[in-house]
TIMI-2910 file (N, C-alpha, C, CB; in pm, 1 decimal, decimal comma, always signed):
<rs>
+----------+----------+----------+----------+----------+----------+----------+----------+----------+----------+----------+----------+------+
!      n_x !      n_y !      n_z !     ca_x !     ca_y !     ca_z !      c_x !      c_y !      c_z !     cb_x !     cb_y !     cb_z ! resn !
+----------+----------+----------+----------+----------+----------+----------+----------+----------+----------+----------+----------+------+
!    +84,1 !   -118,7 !     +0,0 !     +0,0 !     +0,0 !     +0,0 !    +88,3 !   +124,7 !     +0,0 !    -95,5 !     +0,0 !   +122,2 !  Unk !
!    +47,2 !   +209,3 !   -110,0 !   +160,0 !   +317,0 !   -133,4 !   +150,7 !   +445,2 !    -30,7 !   +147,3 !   +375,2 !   -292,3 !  Unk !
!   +241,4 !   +497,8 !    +63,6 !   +227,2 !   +611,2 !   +154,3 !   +131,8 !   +717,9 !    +84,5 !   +373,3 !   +674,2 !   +189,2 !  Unk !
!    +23,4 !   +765,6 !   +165,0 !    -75,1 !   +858,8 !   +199,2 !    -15,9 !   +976,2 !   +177,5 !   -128,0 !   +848,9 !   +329,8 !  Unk !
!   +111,9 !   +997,3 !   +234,3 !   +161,9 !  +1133,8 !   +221,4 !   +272,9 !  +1167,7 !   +140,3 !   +192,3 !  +1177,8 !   +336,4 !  Unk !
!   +318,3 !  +1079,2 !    +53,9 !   +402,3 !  +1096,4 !     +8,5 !   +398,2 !  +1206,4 !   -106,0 !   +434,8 !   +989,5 !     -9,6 !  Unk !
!   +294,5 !  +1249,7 !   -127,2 !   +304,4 !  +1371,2 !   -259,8 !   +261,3 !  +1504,3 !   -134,7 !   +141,9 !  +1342,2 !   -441,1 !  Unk !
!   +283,1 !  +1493,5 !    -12,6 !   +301,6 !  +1587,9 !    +41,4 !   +387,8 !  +1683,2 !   +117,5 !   +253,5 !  +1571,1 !    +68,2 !  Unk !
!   +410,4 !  +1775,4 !   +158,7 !   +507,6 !  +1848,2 !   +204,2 !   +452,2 !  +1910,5 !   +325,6 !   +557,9 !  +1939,2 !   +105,5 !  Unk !
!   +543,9 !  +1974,4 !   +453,0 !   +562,7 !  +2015,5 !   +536,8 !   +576,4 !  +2213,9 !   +556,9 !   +658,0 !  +1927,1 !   +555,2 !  Unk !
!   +528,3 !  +2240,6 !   +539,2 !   +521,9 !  +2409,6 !   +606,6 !   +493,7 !  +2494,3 !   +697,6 !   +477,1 !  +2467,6 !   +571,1 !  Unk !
!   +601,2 !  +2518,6 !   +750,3 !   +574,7 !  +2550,8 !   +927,3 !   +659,6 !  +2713,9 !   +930,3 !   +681,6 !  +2392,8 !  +1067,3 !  Unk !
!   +535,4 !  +2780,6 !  +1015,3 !   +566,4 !  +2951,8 !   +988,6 !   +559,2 !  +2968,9 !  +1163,8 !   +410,4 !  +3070,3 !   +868,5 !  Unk !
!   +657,3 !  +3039,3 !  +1163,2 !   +668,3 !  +3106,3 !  +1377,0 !   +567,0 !  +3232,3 !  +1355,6 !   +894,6 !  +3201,1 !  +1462,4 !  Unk !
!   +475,2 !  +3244,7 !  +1432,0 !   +375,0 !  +3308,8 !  +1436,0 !   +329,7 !  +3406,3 !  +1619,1 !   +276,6 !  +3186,7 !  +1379,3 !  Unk !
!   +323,1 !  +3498,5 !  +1634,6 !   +241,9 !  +3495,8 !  +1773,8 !   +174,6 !  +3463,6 !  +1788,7 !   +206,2 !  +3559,2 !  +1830,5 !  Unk !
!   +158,5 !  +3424,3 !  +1947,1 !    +51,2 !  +3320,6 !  +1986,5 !    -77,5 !  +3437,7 !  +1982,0 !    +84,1 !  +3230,9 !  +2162,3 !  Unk !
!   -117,0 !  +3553,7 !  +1959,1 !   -230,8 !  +3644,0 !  +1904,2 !   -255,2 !  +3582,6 !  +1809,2 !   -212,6 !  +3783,8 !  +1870,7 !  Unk !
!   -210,5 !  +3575,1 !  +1723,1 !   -207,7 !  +3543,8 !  +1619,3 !   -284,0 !  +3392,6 !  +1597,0 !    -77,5 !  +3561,3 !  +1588,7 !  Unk !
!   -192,8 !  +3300,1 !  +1629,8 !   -255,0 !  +3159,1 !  +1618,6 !   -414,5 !  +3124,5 !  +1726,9 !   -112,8 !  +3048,1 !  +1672,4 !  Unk !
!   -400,3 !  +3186,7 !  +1871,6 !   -565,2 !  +3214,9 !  +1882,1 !   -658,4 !  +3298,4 !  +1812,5 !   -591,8 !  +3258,2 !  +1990,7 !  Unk !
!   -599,4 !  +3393,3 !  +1726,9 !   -711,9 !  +3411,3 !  +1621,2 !   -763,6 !  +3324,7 !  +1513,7 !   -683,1 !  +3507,0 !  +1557,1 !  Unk !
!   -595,3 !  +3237,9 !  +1499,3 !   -648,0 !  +3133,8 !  +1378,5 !   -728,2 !  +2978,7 !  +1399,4 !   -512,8 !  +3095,6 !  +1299,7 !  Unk !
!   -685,3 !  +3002,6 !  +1524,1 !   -790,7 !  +2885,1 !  +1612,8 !   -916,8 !  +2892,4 !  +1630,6 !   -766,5 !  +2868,7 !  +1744,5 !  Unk !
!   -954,2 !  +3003,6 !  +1657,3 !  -1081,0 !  +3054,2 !  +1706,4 !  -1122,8 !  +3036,6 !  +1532,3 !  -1084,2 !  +3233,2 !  +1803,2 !  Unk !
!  -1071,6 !  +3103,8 !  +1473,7 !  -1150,4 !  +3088,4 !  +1301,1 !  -1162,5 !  +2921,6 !  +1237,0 !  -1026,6 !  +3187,2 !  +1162,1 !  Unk !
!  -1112,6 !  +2867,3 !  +1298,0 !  -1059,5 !  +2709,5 !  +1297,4 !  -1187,0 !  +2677,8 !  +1337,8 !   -923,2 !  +2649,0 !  +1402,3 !  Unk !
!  -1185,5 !  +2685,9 !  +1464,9 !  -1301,6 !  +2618,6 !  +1542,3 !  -1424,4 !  +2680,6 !  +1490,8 !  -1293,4 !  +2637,1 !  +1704,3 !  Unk !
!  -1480,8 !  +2822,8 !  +1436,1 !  -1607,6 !  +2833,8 !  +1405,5 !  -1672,7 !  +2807,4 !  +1238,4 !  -1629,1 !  +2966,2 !  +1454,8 !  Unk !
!  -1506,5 !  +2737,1 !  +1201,5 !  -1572,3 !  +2687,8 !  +1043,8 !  -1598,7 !  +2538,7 !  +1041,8 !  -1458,9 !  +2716,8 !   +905,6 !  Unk !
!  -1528,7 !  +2493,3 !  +1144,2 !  -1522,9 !  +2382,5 !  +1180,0 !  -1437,5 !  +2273,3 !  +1087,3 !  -1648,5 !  +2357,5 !  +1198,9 !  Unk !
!  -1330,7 !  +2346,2 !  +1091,9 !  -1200,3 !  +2271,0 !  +1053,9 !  -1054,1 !  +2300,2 !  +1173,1 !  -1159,5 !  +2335,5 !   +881,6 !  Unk !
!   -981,9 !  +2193,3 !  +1109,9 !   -858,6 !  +2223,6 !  +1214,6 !   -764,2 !  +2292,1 !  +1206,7 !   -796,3 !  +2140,5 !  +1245,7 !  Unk !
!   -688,0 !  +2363,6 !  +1286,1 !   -609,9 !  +2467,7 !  +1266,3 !   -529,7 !  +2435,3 !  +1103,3 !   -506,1 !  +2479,5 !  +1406,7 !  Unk !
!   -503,8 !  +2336,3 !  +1089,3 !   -391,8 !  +2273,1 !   +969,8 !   -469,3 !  +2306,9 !   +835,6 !   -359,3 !  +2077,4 !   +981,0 !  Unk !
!   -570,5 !  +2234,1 !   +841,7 !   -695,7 !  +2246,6 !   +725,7 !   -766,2 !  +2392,3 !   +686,9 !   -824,5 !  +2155,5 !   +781,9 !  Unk !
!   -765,4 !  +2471,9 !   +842,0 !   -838,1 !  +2609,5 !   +746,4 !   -704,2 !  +2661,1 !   +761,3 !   -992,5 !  +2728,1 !   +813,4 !  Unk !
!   -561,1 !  +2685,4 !   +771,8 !   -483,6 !  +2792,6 !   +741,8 !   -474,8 !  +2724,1 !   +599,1 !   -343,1 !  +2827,6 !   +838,5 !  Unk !
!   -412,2 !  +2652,2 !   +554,9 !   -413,3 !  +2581,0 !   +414,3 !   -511,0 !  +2646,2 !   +329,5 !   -449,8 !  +2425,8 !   +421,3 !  Unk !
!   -644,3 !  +2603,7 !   +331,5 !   -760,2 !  +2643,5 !   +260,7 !   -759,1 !  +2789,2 !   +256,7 !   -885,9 !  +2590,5 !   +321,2 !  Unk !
!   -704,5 !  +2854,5 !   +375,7 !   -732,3 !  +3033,8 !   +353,0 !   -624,9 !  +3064,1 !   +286,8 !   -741,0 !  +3144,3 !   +493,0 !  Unk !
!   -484,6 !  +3018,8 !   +305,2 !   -378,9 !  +3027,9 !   +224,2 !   -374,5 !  +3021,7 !    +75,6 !   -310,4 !  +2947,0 !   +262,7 !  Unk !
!   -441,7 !  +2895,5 !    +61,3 !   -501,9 !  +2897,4 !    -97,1 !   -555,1 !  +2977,1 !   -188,4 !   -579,9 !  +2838,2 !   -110,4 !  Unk !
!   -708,3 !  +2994,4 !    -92,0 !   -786,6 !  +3092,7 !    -92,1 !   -684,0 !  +3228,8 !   -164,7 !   -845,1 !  +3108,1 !    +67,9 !  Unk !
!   -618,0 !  +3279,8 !   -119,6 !   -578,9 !  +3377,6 !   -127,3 !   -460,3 !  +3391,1 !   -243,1 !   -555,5 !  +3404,9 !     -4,5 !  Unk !
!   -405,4 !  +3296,7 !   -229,6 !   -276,6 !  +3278,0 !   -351,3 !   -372,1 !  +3222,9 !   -515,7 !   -130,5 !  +3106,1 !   -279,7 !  Unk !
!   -494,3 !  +3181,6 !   -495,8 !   -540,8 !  +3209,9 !   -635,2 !   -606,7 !  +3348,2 !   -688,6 !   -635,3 !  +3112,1 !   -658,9 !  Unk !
!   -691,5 !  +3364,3 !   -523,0 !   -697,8 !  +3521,4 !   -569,0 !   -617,8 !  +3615,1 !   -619,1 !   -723,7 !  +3583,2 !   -491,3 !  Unk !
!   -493,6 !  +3602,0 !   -602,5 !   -350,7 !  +3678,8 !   -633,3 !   -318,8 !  +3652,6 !   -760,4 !   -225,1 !  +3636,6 !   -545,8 !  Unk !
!   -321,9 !  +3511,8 !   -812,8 !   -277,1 !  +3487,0 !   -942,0 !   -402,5 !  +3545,1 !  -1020,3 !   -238,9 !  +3326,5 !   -970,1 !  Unk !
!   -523,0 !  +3519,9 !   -980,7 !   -620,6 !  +3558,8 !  -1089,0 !   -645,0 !  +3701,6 !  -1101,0 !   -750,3 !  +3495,2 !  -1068,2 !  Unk !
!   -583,7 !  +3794,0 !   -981,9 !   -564,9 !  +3934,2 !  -1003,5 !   -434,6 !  +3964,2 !  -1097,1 !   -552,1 !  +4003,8 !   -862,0 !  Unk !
!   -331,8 !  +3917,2 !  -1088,2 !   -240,8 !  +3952,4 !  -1167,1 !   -307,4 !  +3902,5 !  -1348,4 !    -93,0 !  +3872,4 !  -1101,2 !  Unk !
!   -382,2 !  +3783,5 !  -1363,7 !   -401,1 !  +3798,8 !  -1531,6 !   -502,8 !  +3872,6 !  -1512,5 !   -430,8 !  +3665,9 !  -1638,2 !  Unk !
!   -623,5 !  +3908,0 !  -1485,5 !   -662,9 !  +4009,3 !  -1514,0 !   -614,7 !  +4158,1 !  -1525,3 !   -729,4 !  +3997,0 !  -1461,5 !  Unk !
!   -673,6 !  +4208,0 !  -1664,4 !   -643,8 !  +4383,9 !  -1695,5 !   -762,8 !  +4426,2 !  -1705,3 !   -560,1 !  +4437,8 !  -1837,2 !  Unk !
!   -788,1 !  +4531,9 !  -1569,6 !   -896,0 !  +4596,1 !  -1599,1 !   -922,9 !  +4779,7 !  -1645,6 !   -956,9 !  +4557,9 !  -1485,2 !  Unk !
!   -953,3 !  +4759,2 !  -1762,6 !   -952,6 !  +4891,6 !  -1825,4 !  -1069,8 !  +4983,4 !  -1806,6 !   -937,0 !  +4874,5 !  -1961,9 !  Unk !
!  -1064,9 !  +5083,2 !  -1812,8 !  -1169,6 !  +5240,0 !  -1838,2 !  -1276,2 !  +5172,4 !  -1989,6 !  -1023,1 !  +5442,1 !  -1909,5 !  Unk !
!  -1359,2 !  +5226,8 !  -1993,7 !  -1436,0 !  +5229,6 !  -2142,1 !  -1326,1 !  +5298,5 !  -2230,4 !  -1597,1 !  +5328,5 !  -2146,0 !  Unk !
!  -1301,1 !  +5406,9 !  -2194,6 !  -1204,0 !  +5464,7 !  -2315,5 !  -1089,6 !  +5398,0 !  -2341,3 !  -1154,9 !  +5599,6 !  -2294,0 !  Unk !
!  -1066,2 !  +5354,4 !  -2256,7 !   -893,9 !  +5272,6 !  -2264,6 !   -946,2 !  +5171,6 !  -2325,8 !   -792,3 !  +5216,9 !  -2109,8 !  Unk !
!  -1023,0 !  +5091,7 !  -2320,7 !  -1076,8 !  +4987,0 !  -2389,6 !  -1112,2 !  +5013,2 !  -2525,4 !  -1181,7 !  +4941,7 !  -2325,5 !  Unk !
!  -1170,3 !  +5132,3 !  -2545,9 !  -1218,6 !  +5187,1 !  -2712,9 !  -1058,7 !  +5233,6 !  -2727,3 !  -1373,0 !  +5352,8 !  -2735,9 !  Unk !
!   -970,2 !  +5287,9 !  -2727,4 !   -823,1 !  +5268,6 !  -2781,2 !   -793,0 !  +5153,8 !  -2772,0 !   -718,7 !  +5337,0 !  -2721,8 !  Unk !
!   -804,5 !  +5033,0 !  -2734,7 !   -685,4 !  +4880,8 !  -2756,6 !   -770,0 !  +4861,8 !  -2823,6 !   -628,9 !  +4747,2 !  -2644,6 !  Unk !
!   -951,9 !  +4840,8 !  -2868,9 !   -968,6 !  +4828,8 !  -2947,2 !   -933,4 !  +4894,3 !  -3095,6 !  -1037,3 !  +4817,0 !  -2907,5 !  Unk !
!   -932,3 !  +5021,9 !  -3088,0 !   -933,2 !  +5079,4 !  -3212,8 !   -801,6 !  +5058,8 !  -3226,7 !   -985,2 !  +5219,1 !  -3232,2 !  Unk !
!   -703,3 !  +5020,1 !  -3159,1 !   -540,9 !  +5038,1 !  -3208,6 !   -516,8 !  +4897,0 !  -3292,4 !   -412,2 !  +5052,3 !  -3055,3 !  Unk !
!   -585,6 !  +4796,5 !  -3273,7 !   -602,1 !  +4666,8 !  -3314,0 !   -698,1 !  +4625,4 !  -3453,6 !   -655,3 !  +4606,4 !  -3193,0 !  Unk !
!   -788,7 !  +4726,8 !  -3446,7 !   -868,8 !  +4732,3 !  -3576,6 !   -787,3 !  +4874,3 !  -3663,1 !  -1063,0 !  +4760,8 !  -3534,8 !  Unk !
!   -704,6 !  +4912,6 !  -3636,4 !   -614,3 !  +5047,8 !  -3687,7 !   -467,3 !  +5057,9 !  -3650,8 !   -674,5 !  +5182,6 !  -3626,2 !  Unk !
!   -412,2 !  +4917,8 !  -3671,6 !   -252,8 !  +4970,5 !  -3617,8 !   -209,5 !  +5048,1 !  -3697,0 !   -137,1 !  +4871,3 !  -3603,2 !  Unk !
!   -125,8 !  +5101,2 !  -3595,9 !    -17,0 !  +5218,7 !  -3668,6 !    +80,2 !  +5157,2 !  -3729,3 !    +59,9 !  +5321,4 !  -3571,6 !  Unk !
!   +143,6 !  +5246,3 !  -3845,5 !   +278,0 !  +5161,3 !  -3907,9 !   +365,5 !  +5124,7 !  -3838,6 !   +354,6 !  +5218,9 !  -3995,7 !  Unk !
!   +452,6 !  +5022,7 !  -3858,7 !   +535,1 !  +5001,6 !  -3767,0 !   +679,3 !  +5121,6 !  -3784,6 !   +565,8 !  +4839,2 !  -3780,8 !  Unk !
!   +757,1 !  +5143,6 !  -3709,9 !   +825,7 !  +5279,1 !  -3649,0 !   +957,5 !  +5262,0 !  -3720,7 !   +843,8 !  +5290,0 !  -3464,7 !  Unk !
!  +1072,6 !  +5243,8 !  -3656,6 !  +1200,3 !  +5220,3 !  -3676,8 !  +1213,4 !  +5135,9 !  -3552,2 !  +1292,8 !  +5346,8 !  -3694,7 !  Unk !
!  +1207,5 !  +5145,9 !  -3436,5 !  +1286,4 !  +5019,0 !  -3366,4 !  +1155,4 !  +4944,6 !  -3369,1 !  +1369,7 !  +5039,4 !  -3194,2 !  Unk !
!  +1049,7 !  +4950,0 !  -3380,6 !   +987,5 !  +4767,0 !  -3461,2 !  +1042,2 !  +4703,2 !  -3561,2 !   +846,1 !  +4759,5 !  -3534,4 !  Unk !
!  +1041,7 !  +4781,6 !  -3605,7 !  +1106,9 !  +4728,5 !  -3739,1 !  +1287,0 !  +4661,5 !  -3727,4 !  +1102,4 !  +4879,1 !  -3851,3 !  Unk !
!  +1362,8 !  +4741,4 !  -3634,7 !  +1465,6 !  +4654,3 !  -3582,8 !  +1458,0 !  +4568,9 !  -3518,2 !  +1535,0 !  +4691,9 !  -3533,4 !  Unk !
!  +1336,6 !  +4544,7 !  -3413,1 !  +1319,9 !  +4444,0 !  -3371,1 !  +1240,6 !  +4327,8 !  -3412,0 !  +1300,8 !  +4473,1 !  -3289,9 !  Unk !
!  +1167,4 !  +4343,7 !  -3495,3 !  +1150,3 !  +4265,2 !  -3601,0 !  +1218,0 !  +4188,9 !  -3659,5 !  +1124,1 !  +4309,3 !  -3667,8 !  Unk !
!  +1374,5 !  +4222,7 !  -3687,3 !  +1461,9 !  +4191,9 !  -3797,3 !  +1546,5 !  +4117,1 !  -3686,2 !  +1533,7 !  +4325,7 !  -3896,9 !  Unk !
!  +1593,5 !  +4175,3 !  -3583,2 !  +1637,9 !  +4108,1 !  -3458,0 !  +1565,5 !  +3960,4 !  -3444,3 !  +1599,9 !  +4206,1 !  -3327,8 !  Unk !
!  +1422,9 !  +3954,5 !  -3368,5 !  +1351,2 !  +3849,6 !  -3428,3 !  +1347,3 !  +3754,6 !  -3519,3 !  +1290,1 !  +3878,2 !  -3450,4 !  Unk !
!  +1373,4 !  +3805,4 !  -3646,9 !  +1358,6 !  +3677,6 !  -3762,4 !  +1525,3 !  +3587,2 !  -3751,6 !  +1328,9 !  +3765,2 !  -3965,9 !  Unk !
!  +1628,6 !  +3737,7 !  -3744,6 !  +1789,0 !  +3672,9 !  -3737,5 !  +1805,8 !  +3622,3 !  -3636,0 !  +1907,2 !  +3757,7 !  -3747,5 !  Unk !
!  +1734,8 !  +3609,3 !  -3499,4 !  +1775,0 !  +3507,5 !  -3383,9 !  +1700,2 !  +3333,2 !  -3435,7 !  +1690,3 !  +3582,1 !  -3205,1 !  Unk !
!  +1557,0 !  +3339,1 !  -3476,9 !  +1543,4 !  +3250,7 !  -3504,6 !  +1543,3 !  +3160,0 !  -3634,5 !  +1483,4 !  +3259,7 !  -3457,2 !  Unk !
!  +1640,7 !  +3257,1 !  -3732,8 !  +1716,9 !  +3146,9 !  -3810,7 !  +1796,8 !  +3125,3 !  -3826,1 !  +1717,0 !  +3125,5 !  -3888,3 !  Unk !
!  +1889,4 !  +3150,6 !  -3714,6 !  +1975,7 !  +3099,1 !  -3711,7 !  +1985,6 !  +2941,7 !  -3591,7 !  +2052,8 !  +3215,1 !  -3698,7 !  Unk !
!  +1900,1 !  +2967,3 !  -3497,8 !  +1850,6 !  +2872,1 !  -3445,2 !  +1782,3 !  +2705,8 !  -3444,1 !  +1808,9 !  +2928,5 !  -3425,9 !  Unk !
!  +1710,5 !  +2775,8 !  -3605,0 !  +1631,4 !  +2649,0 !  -3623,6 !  +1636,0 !  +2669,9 !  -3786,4 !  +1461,4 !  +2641,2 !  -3539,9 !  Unk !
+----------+----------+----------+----------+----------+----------+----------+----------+----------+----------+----------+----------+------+
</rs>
């Protein structure tokens, strides 16, 4: 029978004890154990973080410019255009 815990790991943070009777007390009225709701709120929070970082949230107007810049690009400049050329000469020489 293959170990239970083996795709798991250990994370242990020094905390004040304020601190950990607050997280107890929140423990006890969700009715999980100290281990189970810091985890779950930890989570909780580190997807909220990732799903704030891909989101971009724009103005109406800022939004009517990325649209219109996309249905109307501008010509490309001089350093697009070097970097462009940068671009094509890195990857053929590569592949």
């Amino acid at each position: 029978m293959p170990n239970s815990h083996e795709n798991t790991v250990r994370v242990t943070a020094r905390i004040p004890v304020s601190v950990q009777e607050i997280l107890e007390r929140a423990a006890e009225l969700s009715g999980a154990t100290l281990n189970q709701f810091m985890v779950q709120a930890a989570l909780k929070e580190a997807k909220k973080i990732i799903e704030d970082e891909r989101l971009i949230i724009l103005s109406v107007s800022d939004a009517e410019k990325v649209f219109s810049l996309i249905e109307n690009p501008p010509a490309p400049n001089t350093r697009l255009k070097s970097a462009m050329r940068k671009h094509k000469e890195f990857f053929s020489e590569n592949h």
